[in-house]
VODREN-488220 format. One record per residue (C-alpha): x, z, y; residue number from 1. Coordinates in pm, whole numbers, always signed. Each point is the difference from the previous one (the first is absolute). Layout:
<nodes>
X, Z, Y, NUM
...
</nodes>
This chain:
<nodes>
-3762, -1254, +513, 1
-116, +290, +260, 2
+147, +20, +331, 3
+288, +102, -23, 4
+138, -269, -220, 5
-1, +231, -334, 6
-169, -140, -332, 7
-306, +165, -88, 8
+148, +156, -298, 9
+42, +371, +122, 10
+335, +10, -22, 11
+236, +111, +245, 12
+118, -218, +301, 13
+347, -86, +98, 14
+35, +249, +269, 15
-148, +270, -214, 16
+213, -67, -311, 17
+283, +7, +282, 18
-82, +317, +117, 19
-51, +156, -349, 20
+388, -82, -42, 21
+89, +140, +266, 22
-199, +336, -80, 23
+158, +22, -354, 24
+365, -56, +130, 25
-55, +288, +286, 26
-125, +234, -257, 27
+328, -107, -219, 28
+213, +93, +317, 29
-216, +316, +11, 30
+81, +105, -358, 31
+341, -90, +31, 32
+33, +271, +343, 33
-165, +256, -175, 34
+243, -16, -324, 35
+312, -23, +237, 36
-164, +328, +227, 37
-57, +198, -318, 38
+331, -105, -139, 39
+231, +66, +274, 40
-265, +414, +49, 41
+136, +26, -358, 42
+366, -72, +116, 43
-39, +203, +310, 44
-149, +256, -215, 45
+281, +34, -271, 46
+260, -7, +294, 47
-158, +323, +117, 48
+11, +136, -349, 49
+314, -35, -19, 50
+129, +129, +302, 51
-160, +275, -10, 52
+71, +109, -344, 53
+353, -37, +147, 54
-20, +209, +318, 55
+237, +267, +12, 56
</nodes>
């Protein structure tokens, strides 16, 4: 056992398996923003499209 209470074994420690978690479920938030923001430029976009194609 070293110090910190962690076996020998090189494997990660509580707080660093924690923190790993939390890391891969901001960069899920992340991906999910950045498919919404590109989504609702596409929307945006079309609108535009559309109303100008329709000007008088």
């Amino acid at each position: 056992m070293t110090a910190d209470g962690a076996a020998d074994g090189g494997g990660p420690t509580d707080g660093e398996r924690r923190r790993l978690e939390l890391e891969k479920k901001r960069e899920r938030y992340v991906w999910l923003y950045l498919g919404y923001f590109l989504f609702g430029i596409h929307i945006v976009a079309f609108v535009m499209i559309y109303a100008v194609k329709h000007a008088k």
